[in-house]
N, C-alpha and C positions, 0 to 999 in steps of 0.2 A: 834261136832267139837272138836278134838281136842287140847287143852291148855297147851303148852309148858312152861319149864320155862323161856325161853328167854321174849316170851311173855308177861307173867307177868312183868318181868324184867323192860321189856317197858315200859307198859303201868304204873308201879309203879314209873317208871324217869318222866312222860309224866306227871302224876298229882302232883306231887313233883314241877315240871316244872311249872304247870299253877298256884298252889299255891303263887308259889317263886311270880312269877309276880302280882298276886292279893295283895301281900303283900309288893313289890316293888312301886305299883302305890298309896296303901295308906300312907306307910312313905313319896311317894315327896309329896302328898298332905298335910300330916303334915308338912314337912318341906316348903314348899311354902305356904300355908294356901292357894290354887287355888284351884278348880276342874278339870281343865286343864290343860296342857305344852306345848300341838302340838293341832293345829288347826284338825288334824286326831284323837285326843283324843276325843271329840265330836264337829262335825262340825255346829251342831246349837247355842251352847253358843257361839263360835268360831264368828258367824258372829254377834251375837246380843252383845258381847263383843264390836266390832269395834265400831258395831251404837252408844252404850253407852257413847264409849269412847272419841269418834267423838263429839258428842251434849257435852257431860261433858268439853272437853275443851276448846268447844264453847264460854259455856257459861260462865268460869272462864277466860275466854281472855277479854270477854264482861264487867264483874264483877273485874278484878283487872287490868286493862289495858285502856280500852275506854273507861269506865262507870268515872272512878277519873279522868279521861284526862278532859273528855268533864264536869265531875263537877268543877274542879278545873278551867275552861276557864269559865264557867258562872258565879262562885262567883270573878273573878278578876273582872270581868265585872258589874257585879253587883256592887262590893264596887269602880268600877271607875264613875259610875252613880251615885250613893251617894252623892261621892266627888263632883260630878258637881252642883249634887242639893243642897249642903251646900252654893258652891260659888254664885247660882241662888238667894238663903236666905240673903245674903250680898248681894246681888247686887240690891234685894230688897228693905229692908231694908234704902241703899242710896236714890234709888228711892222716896219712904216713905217721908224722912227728907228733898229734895229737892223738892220734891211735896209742903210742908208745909214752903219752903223758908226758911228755920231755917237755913240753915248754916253763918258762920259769914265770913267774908271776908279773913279771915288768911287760913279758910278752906275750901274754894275755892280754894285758890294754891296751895294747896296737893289733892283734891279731882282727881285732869286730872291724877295722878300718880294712885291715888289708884285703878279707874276705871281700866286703860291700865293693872295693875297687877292683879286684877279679869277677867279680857276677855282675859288674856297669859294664866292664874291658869283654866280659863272654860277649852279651846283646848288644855292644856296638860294634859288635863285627858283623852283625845282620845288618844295620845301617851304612855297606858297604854299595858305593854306586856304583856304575858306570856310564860315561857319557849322558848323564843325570838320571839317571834312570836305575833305583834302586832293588838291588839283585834279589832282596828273597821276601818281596811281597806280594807278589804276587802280580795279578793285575792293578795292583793300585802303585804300578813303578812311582809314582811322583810323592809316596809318603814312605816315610823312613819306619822302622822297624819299633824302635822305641821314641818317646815324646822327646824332644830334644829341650823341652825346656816347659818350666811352670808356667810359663805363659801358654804354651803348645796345648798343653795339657787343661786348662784353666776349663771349665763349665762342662768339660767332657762325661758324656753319662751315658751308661751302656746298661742293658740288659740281659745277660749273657746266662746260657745253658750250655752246663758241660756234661757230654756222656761220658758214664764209667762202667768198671765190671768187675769184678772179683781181683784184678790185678792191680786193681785201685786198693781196696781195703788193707790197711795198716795197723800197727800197734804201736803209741806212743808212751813215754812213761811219765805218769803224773803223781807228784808228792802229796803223801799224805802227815798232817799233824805239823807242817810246814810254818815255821817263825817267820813271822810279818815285823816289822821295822815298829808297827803301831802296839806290839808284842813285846819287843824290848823296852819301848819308854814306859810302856805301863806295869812293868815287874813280872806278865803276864805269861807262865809256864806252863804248856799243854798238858791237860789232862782229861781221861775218858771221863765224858757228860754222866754215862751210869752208873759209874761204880768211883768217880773221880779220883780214880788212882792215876799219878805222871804217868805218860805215855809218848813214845821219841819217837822221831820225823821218821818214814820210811817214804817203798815207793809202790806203786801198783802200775799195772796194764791196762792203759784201756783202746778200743777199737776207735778207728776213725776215717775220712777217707779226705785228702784235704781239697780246698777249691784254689784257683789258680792265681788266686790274689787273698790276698790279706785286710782290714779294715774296709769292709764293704757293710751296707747298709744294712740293716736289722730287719727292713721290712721287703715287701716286695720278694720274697722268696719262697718257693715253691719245690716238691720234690715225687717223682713218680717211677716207679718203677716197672719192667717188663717183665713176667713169666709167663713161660708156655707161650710167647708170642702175644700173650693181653697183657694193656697197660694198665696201671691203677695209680692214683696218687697215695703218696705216703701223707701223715699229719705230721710231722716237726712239732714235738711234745714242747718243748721248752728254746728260751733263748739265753745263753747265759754269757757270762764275762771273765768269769774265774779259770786262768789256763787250766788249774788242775783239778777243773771239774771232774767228777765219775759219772757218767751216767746212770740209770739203773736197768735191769737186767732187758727187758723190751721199752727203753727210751731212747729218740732220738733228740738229741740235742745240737744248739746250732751256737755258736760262739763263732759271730761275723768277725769278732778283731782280730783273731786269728785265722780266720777264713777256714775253722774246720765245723764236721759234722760229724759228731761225737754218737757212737752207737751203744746198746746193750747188747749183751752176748745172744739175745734170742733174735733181733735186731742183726743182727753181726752174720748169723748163721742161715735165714732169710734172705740176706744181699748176696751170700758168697753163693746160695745156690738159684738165683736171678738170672735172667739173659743177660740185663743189663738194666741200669737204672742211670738218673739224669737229677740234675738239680736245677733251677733257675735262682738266680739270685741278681741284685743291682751295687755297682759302683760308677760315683759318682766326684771322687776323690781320687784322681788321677795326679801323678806329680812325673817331675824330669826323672826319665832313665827308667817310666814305666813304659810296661811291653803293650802296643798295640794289642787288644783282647780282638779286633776281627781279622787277625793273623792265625789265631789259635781255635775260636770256637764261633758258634753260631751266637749272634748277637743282635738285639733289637735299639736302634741309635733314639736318644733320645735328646738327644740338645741340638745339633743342626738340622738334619732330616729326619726330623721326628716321623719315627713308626715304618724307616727302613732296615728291611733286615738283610744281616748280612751273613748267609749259608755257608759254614766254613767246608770249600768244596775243593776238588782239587785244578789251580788255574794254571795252566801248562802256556808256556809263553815257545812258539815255535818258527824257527827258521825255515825257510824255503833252502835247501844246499845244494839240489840237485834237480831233473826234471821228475817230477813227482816223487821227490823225496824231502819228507822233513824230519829236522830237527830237533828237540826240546833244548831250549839254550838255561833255563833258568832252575835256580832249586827254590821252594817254599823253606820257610820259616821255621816252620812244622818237624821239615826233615835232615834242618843241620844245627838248629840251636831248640833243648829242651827248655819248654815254659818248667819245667817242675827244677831246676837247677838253682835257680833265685830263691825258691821254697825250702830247699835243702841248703841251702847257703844261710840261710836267716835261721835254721834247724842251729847249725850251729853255732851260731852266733848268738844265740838263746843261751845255748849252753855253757859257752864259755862266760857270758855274762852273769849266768845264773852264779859259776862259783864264783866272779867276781864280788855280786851284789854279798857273797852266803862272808866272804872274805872280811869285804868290808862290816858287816855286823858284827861278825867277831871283835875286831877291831874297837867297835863300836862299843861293843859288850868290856871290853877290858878297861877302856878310857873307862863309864861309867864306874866301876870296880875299884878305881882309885880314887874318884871323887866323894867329899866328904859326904854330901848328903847320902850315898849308899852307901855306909858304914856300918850302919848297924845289921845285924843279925841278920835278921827276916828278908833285907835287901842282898845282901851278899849271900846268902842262900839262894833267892830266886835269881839273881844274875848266872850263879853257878850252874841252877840248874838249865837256866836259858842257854849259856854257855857249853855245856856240855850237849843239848841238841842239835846247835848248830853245828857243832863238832860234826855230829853224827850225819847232817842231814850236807857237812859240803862233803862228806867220805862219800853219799849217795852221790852229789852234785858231779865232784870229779871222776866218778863211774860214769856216769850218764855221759859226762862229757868227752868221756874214753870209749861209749860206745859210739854217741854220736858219728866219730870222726871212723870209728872200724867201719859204720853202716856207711858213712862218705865214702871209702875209698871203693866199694863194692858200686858205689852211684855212681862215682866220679868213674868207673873204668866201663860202666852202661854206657855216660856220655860220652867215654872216648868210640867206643865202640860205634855209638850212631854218628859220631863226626868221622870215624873213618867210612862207615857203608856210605854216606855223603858225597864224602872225598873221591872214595871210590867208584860212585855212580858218575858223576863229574868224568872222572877219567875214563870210563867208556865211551861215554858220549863226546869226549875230546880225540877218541882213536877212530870213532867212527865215521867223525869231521876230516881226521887227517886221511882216513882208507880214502875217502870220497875226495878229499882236495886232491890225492893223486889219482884217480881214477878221471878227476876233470883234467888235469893238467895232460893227462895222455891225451882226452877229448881234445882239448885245444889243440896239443899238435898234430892229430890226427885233420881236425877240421879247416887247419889252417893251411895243411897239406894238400887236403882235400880242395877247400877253394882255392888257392893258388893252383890245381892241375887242373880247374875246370872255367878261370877269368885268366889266367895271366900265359904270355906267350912262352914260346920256347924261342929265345932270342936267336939262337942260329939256324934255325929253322925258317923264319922270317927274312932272317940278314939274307939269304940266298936265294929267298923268293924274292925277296925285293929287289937283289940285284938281278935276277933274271927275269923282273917284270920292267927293270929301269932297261934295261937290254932288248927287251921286245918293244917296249915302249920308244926307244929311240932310232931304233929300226924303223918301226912302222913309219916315224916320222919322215926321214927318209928314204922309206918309198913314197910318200903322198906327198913330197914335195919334187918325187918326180912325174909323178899322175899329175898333178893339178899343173906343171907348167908344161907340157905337150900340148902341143894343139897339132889342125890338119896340115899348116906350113911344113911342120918339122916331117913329115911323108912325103914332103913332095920333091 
């Protein structure tokens, strides 16, 4: 075949040319530090690039975005649990020193204060936020746990059903033959109606099981019960007002001020062998530092969205932490502050009020004792005798109030108990964040290892190719700068 000089010519541009570009593709690799530019450069790094890059920001969205989100939501939560459990510690503590009757009289009048200000300090630690978003209610992050004010609270009406069971039913003690104030102004000393011989203050037992609030509305309430899996409604025989009502033997009685339902012993024995039974009742009278009622139970709204109801269900509020793995960041309401704590708080607060009130009649009863117009016989008799039952009836009082605080400290160490299993759930879920943030943090430098050996060069790998593509490159140069200047003169 013959070999022209054009020929040559060519095919000496033509390797110049593929040089040029073997030497063009390792300078951008120098200057990008890539193996790549175009997806058509190699199409296999090209797709294992994406998948890297994909998982790699995965996993740092996981690792500085949801992983400090959902930790920063557990440890508020956790140090709002604490804080409950400190207040549980004091609240003990009281317990303790009224169990042992040691407090002196002066501190009896500040004690109904200090209680009221540890059972506000309990429930404002469920109004505990973070980054606005309030930790233990649920799906409803943007409302706080209790009403933060009588404004808040103002027209608020709920219709609220609570289930109970046999762990519900209680025994409270109610005074019988008890001096009323309207007693002492009128000379008026107890005596049996049948036989009207004196008869002094004592106390009795009666059954009850209480509802989750206090001074709630007299009507509108309803009550049914489950056996054998059938439901039936109960009739609510009476409504009454008198804390120390009795009921009688199959009556059920309802005293909405106190928010209890007062049973008979046949009534009593009935409910304890029940599946379960339920009450519905309405308040309407909501004020500041009361507890949200659709945190705790199933409730039908009757002032803003009238005739929604709200299913007290359980709402799990969840992080994404991992690739198909989540979270629970949140706790309810439900399972780190008891609704019945505030009830047993005002239990004693009753109590201690009661010997205050029993205290001051006495008092009351002595002053009249020196004044002239009870001087005479028949007055100073009946003072005496009024006098000597209230005797009798604050030695009951101060019992009561020495049980009260025995049965507080047995509650108050329930409530410590479910602020620790709280606390303690908390902290699972905060090791199982940290197992997994290290478990990503290996991913990352696995991934990041990973794509850096399948995008970025091996710099002296290159440097050597480069220079021995700048080397053949300049070579070739000059040879086609000695091909292209020969012509036929230079043979002859």
């Amino acid at each position: 075949m013959r070999i022209t000089n054009q020929m040559m010519i060519n095919n000496t541009m033509s390797n110049v040319q593929i040089n040029k570009y073997q030497l063009n593709d390792l300078d951008t690799q120098l200057s990008t530090q890539k193996k790549i530019n175009r997806p058509s450069d190699d199409p296999v790094i090209a797709i294992r690039a994406l998948r890297l890059r994909s998982s790699l920001d995965q996993v740092v969205r996981y690792l500085d975005k949801n992983i400090p989100d959902a930790d920063s939501w557990l440890k508020t939560t956790e140090g709002a649990i604490d804080e409950a459990y400190e207040i549980l510690t004091d609240l003990y503590g009281y317990c303790t020193q009224g169990a042992s009757d040691s407090y002196s009289t002066s501190e009896r009048d500040t004690l109904a204060t200090s209680l009221t200000k540890l059972k506000e300090a309990y429930y404002d630690q469920g109004n505990v936020d973070y980054a606005g978003r309030y930790l233990f209610t649920g799906y409803m992050t943007d409302t706080p746990l209790t009403y933060q004010s009588d404004e808040d609270a103002k027209g608020v009406d709920y219709t609220i059903t609570q289930h109970f069971d046999r762990n519900n039913l209680e025994t409270k003690t109610v005074y019988t033959n008890a001096y009323t104030n309207d007693d002492i102004l009128n000379l008026q000393y107890k005596t049996d109606p049948t036989t009207n011989e004196l008869v002094t203050p004592n106390v009795e037992e009666v059954y009850r099981f209480r509802l989750g609030y206090k001074e709630v509305l007299t009507t509108d309430f309803s009550m049914t019960i489950t056996e054998n899996g059938t439901q039936t409604a109960l009739t609510v025989d009476n409504t009454v007002t008198d804390p120390n009502y009795i009921p009688a033997d199959g009556e059920i009685a309802f005293n909405a001020t106190t928010g209890e339902i007062l049973i008979g012993k046949d009534v009593y024995q009935r409910l304890y062998n029940a599946d379960e039974y339920s009450f519905t009742y309405r308040k309407d009278n909501f004020i500041k530092n009361d507890v949200n009622p659709v945190m705790y139970y199933d409730c039908v709204d009757n002032y803003k969205n009238v005739g929604v109801v709200y299913k007290k269900e359980a709402e799990d509020i969840e992080y994404n932490i991992n690739f198909a793995q989540k979270l629970k960041v949140n706790t309810e309401a439900n399972d780190a502050f008891n609704m019945y704590l505030g009830r047993d708080i005002d239990d004693l607060i009753n109590a201690v009020n009661n010997v205050i009130d029993i205290e001051n009649q006495i008092k009351q009863v002595d002053s009249m004792l020196g004044e002239s117009r009870y001087q005479d016989k028949d007055s100073q008799y009946k003072l005496n005798t009024i006098k000597e039952g209230l005797t009798k009836q604050k030695e009951l009082a101060e019992e009561e109030m020495t049980n009260a605080f025995e049965r507080g400290i047995k509650q108050t160490q329930n409530y410590q108990q479910q602020a620790s299993l709280a606390k303690a759930d908390v902290g699972n879920r905060m090791n199982r964040l940290n197992l997994t943030k290290s478990r990503l943090t290996e991913q990352k430098t696995n991934f990041t290892k990973l794509k850096s050996e399948n995008e970025d060069i091996d710099l002296e790998e290159v440097v050597i190719n480069y220079t021995a593509a700048e080397l053949v490159y300049n070579a070739s140069l000059t040879a086609a700068s000695k091909v292209v200047q020969q012509t036929l003169l230079d043979f002859l």
